[in-house]
C-alpha positions as CSV (number, residue, x, y, z in Angstrom):
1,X,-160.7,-65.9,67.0
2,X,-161.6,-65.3,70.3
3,X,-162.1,-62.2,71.6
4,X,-159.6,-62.5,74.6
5,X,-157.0,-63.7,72.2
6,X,-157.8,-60.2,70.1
7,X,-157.5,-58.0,73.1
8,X,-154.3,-59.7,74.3
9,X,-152.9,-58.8,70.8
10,X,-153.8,-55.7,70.6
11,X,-152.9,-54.9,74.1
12,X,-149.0,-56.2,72.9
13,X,-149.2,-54.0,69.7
14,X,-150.5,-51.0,72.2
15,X,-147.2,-51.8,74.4
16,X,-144.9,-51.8,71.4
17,X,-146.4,-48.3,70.3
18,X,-145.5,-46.8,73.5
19,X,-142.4,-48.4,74.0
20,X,-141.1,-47.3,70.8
21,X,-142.6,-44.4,70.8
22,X,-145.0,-44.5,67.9
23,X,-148.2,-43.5,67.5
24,X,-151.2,-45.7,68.3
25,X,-153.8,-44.7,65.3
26,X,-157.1,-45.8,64.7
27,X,-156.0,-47.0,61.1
28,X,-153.2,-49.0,62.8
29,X,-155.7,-50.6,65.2
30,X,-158.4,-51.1,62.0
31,X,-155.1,-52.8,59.9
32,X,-154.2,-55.2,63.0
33,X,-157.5,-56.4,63.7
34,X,-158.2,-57.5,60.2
35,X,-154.8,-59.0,60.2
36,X,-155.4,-60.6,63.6
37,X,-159.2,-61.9,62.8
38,X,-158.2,-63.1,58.8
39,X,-156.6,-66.8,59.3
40,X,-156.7,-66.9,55.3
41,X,-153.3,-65.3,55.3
42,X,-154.3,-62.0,53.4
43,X,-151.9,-59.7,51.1
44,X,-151.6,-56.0,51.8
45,X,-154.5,-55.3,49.1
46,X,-157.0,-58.3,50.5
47,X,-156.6,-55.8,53.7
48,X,-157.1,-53.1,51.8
49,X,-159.9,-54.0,49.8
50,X,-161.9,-54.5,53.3
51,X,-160.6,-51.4,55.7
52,X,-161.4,-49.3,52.6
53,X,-165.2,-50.3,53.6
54,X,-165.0,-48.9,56.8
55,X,-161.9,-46.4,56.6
56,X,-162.7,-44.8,53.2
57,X,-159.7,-42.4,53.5
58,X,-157.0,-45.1,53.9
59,X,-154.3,-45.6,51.1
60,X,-153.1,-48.8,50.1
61,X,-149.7,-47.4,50.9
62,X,-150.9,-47.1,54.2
63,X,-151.5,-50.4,54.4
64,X,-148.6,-51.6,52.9
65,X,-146.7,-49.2,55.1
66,X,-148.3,-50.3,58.3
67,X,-147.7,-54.3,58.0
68,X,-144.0,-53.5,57.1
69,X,-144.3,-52.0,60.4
70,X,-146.0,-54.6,61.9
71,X,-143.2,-57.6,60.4
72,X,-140.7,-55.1,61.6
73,X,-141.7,-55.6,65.4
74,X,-142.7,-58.9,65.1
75,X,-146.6,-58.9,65.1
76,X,-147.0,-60.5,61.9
77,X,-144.8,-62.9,59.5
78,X,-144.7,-62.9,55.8
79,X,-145.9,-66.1,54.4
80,X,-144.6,-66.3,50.9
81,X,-146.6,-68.3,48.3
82,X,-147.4,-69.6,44.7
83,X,-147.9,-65.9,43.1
84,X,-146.1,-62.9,43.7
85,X,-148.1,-61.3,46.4
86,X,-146.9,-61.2,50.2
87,X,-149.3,-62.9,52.3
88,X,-149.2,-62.0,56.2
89,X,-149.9,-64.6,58.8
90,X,-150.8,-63.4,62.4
91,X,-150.2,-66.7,64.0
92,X,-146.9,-66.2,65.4
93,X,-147.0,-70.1,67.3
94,X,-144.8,-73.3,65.9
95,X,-147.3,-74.3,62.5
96,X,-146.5,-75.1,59.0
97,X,-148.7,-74.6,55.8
98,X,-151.2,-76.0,53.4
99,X,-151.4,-74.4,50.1
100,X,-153.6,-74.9,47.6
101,X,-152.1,-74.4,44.2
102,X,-155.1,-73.4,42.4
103,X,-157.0,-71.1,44.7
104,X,-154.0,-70.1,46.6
105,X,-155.7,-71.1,49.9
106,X,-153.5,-71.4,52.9
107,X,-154.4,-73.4,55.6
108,X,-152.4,-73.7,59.1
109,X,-151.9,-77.0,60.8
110,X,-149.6,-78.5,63.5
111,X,-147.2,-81.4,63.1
112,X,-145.8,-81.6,66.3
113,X,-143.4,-84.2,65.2
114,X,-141.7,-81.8,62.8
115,X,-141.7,-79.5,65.6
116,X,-139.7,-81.9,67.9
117,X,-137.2,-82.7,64.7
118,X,-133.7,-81.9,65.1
119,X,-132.0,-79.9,62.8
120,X,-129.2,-82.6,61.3
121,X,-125.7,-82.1,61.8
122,X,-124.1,-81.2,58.6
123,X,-127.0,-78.5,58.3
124,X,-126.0,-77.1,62.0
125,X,-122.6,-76.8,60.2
126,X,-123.8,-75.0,57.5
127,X,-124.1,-71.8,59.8
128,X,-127.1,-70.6,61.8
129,X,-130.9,-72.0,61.4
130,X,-133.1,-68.9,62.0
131,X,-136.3,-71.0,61.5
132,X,-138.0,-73.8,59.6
133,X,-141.4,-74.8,58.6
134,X,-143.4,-76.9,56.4
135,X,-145.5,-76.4,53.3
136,X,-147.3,-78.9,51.5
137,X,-148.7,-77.9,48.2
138,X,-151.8,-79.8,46.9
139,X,-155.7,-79.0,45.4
140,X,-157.4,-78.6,48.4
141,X,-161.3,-80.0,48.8
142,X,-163.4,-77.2,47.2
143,X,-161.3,-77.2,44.2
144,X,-161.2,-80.9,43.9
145,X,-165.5,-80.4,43.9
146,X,-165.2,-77.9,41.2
147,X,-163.0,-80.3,39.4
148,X,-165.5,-82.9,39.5
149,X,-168.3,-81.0,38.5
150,X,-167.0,-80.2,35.0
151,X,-165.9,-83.6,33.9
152,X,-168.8,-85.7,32.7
């Protein structure tokens, strides 16, 4: 990611904090930025596992805590998956999903003709559509490799 696309994120979660009055703390900033920088779509303990590196006193329940905090205001989204972990996904733009159903690898990508779709009418009478997306489930490369290497 590049750096001005970090700053200009954390400079919107640094507005939100001050607007809604909460406090802007170094764990917070430590959490974001390893949520902002990960495209792999890491679970609460994949950022735990690396903040604790750095940030030795943080809890997992910190963690947990904080990205509630972040979905909450609209920072990050919950991607869910193949297992029963909550992945987060800080790229908040119109993409869908590729998932790799043996590593669990998420990959984004646009299809800008999905995008463009319309919503078909007996669905608009259904009720409201608060969002829609894409996922295609597959092996992806790497485990396709792996797959190859072990049969004779």
């Amino acid at each position: 990611m590049l750096k001005a696309e970090l700053d200009k994120k954390i400079s919107t979660f640094e507005e939100l904090c001050r607007s809604k009055g909460l406090r802007l703390t170094h764990q917070r900033l430590e959490i974001l930025k390893e949520l902002i920088q990960d495209t792999s779509h890491p679970s609460a303990e994949d950022v735990y596992r690396r903040i604790v590196k750095r940030l030795p006193m943080i809890s997992l329940d910190t963690v947990y805590r904080t990205i509630a905090l972040f979905e909450e205001n609209g920072l990050v989204k919950r991607v869910e998956v193949l297992d029963d972990k909550s992945r987060y996904d800080s790229n908040l733009e119109e993409h869908q999903h590729m998932v790799c159903v043996r590593c669990k690898r998420i990959e984004d990508f646009n299809w800008q003709g999905f995008d463009k779709l319309r919503v078909p009418g007996n669905v608009r009478n259904w009720g409201t559509v608060m969002s829609k997306h894409v996922e295609l489930r597959g092996i992806c490369k790497e485990c396709l490799k792996k797959e190859r290497k072990r049969t004779p």
